[in-house]
BALOBA-1460 file (C-alpha; in Angstrom, 3 decimals):
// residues 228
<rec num="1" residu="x" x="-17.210" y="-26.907" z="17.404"/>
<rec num="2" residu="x" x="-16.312" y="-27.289" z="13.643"/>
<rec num="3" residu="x" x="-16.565" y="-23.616" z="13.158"/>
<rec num="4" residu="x" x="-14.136" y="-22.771" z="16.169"/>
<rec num="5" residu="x" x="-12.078" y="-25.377" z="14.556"/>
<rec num="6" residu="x" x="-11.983" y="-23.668" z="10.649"/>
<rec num="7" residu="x" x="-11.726" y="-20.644" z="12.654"/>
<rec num="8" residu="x" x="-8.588" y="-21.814" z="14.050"/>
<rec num="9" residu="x" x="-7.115" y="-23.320" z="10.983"/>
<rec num="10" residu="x" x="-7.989" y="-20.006" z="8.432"/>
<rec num="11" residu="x" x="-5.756" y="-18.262" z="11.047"/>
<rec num="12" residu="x" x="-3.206" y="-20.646" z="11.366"/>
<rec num="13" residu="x" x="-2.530" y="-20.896" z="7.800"/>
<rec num="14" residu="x" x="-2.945" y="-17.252" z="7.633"/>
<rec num="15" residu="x" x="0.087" y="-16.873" z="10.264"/>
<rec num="16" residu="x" x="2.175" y="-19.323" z="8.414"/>
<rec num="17" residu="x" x="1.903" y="-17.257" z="5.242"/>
<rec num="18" residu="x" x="2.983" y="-14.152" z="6.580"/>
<rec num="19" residu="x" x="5.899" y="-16.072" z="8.331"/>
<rec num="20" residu="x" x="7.104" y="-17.198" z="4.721"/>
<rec num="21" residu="x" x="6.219" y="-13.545" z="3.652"/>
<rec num="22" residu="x" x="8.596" y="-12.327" z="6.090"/>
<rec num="23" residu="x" x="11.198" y="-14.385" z="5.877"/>
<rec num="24" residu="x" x="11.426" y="-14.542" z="2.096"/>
<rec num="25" residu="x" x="11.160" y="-10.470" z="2.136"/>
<rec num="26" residu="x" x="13.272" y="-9.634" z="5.290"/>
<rec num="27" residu="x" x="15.634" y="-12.581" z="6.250"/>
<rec num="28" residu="x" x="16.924" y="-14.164" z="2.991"/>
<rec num="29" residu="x" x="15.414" y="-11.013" z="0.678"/>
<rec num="30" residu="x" x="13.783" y="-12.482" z="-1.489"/>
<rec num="31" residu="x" x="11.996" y="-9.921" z="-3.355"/>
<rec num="32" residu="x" x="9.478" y="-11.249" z="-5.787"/>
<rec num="33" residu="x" x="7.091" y="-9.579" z="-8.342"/>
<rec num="34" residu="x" x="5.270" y="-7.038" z="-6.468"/>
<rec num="35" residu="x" x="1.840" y="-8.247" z="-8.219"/>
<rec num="36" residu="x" x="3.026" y="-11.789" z="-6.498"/>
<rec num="37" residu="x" x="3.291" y="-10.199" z="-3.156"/>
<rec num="38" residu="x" x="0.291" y="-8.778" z="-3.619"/>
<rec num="39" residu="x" x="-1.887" y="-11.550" z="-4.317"/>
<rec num="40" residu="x" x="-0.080" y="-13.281" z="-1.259"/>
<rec num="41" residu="x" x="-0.984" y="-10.733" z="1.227"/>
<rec num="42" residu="x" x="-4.451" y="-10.804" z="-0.320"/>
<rec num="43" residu="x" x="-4.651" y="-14.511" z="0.190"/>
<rec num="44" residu="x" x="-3.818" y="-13.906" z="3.842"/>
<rec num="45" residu="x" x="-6.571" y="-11.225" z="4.237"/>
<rec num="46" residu="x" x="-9.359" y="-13.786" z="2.705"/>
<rec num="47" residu="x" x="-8.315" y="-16.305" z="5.215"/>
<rec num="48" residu="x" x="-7.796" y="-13.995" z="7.673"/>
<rec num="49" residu="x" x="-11.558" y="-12.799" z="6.707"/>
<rec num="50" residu="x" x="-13.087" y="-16.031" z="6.818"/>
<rec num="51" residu="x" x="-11.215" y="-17.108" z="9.829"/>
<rec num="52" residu="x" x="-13.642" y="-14.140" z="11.424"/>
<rec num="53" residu="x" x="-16.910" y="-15.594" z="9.546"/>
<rec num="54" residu="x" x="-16.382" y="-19.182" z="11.721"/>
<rec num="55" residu="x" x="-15.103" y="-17.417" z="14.704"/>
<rec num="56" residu="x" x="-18.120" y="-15.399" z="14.993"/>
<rec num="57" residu="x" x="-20.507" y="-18.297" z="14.022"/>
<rec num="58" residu="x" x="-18.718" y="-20.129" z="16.682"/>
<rec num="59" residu="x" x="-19.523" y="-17.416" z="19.438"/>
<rec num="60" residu="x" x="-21.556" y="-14.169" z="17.748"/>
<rec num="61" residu="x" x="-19.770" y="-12.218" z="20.405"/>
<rec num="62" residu="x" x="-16.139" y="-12.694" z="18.602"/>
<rec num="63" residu="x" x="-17.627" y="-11.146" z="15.542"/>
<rec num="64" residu="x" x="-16.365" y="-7.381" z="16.592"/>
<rec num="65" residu="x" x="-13.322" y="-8.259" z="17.882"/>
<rec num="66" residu="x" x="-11.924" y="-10.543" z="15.399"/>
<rec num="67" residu="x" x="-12.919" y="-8.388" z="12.294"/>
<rec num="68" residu="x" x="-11.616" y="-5.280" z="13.770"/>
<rec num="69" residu="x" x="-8.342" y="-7.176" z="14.569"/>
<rec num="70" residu="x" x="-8.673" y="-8.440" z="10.945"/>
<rec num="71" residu="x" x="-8.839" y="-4.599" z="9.804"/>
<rec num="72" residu="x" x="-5.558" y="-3.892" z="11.747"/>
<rec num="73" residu="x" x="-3.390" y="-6.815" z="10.536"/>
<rec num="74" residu="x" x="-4.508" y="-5.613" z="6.952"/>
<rec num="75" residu="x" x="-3.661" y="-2.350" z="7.926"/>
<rec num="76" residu="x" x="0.272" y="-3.008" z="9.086"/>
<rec num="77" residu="x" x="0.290" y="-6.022" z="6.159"/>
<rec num="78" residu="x" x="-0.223" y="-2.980" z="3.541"/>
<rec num="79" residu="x" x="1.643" y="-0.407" z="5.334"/>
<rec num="80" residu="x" x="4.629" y="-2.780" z="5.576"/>
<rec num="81" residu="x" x="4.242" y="-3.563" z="1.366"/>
<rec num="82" residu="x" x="4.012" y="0.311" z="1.114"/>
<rec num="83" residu="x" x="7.291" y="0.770" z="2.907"/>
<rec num="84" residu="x" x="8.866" y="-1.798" z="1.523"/>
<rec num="85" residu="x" x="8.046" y="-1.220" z="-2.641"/>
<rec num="86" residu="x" x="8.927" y="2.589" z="-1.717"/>
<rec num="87" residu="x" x="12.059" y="1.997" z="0.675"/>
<rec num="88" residu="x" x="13.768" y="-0.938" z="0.618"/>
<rec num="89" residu="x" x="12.853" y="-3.432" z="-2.399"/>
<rec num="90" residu="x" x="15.113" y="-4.397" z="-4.275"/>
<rec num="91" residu="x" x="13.274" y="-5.152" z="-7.154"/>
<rec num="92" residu="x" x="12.934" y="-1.570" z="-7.964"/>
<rec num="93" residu="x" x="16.449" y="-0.930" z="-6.836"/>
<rec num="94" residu="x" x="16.399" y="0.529" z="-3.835"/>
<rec num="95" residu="x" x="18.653" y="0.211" z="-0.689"/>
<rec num="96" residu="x" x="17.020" y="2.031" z="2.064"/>
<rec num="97" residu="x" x="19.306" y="2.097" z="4.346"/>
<rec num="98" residu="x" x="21.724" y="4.661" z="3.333"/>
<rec num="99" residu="x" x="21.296" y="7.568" z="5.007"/>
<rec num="100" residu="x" x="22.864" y="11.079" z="4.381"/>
<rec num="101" residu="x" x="25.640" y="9.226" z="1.939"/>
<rec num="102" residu="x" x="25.963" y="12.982" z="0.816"/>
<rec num="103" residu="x" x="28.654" y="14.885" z="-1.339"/>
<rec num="104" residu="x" x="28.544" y="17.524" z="-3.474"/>
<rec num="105" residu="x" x="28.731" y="15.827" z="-6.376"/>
<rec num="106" residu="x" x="26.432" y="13.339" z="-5.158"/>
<rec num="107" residu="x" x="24.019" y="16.143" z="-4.583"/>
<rec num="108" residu="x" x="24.053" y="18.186" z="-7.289"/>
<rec num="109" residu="x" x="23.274" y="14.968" z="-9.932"/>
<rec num="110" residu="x" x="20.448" y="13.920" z="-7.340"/>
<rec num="111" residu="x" x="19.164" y="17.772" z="-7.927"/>
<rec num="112" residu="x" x="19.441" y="17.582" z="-11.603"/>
<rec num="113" residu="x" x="18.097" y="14.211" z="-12.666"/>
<rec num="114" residu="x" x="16.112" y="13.225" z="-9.502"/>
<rec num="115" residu="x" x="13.695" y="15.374" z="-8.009"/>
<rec num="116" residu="x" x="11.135" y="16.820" z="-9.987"/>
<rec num="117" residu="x" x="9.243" y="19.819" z="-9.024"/>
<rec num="118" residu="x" x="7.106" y="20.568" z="-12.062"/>
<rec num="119" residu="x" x="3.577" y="19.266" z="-11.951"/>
<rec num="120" residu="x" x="2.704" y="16.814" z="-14.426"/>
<rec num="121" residu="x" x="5.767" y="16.685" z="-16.094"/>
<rec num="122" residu="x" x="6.844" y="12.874" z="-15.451"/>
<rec num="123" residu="x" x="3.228" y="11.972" z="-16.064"/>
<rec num="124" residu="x" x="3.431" y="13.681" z="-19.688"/>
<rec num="125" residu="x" x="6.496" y="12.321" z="-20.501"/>
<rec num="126" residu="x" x="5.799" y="8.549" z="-19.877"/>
<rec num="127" residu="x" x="2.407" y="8.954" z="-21.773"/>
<rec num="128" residu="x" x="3.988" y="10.389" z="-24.458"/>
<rec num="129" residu="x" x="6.996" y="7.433" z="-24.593"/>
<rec num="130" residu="x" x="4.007" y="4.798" z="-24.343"/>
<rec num="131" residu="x" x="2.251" y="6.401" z="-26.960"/>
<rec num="132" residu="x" x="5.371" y="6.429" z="-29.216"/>
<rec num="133" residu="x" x="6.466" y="2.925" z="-28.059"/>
<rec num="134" residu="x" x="9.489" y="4.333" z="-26.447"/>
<rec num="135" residu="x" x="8.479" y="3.265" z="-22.757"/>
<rec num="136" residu="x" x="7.292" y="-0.369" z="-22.210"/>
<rec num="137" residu="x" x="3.935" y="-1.430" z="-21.106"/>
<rec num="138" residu="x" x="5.545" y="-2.796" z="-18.050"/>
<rec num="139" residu="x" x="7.514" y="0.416" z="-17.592"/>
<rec num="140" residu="x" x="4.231" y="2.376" z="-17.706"/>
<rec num="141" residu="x" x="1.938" y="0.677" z="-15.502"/>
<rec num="142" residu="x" x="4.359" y="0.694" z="-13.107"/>
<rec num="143" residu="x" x="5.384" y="3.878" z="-12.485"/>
<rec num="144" residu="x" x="1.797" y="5.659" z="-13.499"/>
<rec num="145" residu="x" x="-0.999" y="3.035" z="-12.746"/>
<rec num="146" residu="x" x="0.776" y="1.570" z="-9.654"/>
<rec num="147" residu="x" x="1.615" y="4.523" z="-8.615"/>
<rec num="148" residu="x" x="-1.948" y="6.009" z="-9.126"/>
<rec num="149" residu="x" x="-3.570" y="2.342" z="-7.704"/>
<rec num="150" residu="x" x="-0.763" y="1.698" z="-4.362"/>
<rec num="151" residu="x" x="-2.366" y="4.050" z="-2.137"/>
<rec num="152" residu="x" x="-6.150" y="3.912" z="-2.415"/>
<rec num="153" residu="x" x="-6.101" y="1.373" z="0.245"/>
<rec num="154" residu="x" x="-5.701" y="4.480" z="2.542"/>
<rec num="155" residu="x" x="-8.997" y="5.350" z="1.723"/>
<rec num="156" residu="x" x="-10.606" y="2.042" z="3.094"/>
<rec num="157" residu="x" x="-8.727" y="1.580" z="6.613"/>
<rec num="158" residu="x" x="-7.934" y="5.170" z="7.511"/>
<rec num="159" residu="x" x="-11.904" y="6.277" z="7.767"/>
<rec num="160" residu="x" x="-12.553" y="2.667" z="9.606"/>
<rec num="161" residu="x" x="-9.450" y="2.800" z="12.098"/>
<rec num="162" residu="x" x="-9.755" y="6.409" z="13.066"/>
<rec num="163" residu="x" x="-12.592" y="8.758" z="12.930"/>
<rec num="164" residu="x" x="-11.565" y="12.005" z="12.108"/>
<rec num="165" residu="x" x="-10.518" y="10.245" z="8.736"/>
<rec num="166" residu="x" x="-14.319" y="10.662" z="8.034"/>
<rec num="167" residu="x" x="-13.574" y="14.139" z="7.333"/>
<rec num="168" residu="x" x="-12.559" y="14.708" z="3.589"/>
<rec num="169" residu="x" x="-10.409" y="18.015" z="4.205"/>
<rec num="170" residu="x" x="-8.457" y="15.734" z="7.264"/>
<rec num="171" residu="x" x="-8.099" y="12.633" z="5.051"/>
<rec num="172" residu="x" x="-6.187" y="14.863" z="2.346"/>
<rec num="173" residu="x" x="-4.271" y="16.717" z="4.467"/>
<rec num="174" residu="x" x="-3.504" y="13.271" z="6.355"/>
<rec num="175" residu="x" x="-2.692" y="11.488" z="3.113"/>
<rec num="176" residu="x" x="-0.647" y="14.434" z="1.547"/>
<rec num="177" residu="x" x="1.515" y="13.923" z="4.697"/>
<rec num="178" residu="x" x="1.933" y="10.408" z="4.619"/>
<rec num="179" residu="x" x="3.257" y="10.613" z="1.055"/>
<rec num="180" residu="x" x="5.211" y="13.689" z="1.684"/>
<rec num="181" residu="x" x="7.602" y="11.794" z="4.755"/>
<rec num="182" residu="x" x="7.453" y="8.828" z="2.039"/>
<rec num="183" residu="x" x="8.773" y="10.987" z="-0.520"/>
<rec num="184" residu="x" x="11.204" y="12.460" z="2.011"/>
<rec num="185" residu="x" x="12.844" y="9.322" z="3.163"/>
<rec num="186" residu="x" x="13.525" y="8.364" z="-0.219"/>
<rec num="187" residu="x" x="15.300" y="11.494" z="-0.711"/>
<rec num="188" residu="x" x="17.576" y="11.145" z="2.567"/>
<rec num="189" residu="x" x="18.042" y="7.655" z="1.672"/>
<rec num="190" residu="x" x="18.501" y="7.786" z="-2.041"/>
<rec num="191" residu="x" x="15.357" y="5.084" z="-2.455"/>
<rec num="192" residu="x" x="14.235" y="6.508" z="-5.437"/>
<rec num="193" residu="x" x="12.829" y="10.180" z="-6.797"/>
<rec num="194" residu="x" x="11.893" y="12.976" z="-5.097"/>
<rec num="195" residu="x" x="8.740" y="13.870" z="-7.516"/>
<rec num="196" residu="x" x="6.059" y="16.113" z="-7.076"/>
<rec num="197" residu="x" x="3.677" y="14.172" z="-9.435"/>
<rec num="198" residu="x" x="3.991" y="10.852" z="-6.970"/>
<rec num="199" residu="x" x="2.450" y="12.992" z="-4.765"/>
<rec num="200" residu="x" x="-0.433" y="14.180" z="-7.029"/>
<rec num="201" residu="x" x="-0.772" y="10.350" z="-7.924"/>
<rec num="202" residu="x" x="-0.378" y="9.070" z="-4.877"/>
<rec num="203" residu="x" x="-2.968" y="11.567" z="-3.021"/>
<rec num="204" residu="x" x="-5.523" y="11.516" z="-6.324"/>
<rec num="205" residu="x" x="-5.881" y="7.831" z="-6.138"/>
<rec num="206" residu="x" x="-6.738" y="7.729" z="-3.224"/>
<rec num="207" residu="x" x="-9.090" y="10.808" z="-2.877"/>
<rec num="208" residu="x" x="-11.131" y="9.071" z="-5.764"/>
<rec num="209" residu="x" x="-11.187" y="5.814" z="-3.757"/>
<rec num="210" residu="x" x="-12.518" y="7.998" z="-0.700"/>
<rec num="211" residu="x" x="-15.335" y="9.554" z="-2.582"/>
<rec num="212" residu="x" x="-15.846" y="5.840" z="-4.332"/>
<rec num="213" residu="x" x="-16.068" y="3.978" z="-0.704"/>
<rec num="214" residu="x" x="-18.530" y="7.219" z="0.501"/>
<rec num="215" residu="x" x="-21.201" y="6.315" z="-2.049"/>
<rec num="216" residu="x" x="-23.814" y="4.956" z="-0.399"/>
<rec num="217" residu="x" x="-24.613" y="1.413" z="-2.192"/>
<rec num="218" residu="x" x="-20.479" y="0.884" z="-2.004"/>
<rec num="219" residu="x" x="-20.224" y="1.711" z="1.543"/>
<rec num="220" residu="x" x="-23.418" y="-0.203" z="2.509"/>
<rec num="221" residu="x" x="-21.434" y="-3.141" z="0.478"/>
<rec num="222" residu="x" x="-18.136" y="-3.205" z="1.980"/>
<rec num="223" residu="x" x="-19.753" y="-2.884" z="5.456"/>
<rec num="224" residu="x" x="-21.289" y="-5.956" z="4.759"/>
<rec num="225" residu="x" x="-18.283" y="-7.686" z="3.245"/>
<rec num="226" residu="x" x="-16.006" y="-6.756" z="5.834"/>
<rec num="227" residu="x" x="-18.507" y="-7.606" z="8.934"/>
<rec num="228" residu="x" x="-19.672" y="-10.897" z="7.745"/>
């Protein structure tokens, strides 16, 4: 009975944090430190994650269910931070929800100073400012660690949630596309750059994550981890 009863409470709390997550984000917009909304939503997934552990000591046959519900509400929880650090946060100055606000003016400065279609060319330029102290620490790790680190995550629920993502060639081509339409709707919306070495970021982050996650000892480990 105690179990069912942590069990319970884990999820509770759990529900109550992404409440205040979504209130603070959505309703009064509140947009905090990304690394602080971060370690939020993975304070949710640990209780989430143990909520599981006493739900399935409790009865063994809630064990399947509640950790592949557990998967999912990870799942939307990142895709939602994805969408909302790309799209609509504030913090990084971005409205979101202008769309077409097109002239030709308008147009030809977002052409000129905001898309960038030459490989590698952003990345040089902001390791070459942080090596001669002319971009920030801050600036840096933002814009080529995060943006190298935000979507690796694909490479743990994609190949768990659907099972043609167990196919390298289909988990590129499926993450190439997701950051493609990302990189799209910033450019209809004006949400930030258009830039070709997001993608190569963006899609190489998370390729290395795949191949990490396929190594045997790691993938026998996070089975364990994420099935109690």
């Amino acid at each position: 009975m105690k179990n069912k009863i942590f069990s319970i409470l884990f999820y509770i709390i759990s529900i109550f944090l992404i409440i205040i997550y979504f209130y603070n984000n959505f309703i009064i917009k509140i947009h905090h430190n990304p690394i602080l909304r971060v370690i939020i939503l993975l304070i949710i997934c640990v209780l989430t994650h143990f909520g599981a552990i006493f739900g399935s000591k409790y009865n063994k046959k809630y064990k399947y269910v509640l950790n592949k519900i557990n998967l999912i509400i990870w799942f939307i929880l990142y895709l939602i931070l994805i969408l909302t650090l790309t799209l609509f946060d504030s913090y990084f100055l971005r409205s979101g929800s202008i769309i077409f606000p097109w002239n030709k003016t308008l147009f030809r400065d977002y052409m000129n100073y905001v898309i960038n279609l030459i490989p590698f060319k952003i990345i040089f330029q902001y390791t070459i400012g942080f090596i001669n102290d002319e971009v920030s620490l801050k600036i840096f790790l933002y814009n080529i660690l995060g943006n190298f680190l935000a979507f690796m995550p694909f490479a743990l629920f994609l190949p768990r949630l659907f099972e043609k993502e167990n196919n390298m060639r289909v988990f590129i081509f499926t993450m190439i596309i997701i950051v493609l339409l990302i990189e799209i709707c910033q450019f209809i919306t004006l949400s930030g750059t258009f830039d070709i070495d997001d993608l190569i970021l963006n899609v190489g982050g998370s390729f290395i994550m795949y191949k990490i996650l396929k190594i045997n000892k790691v993938n026998i480990f996070i089975n364990k981890l994420l099935n109690n």
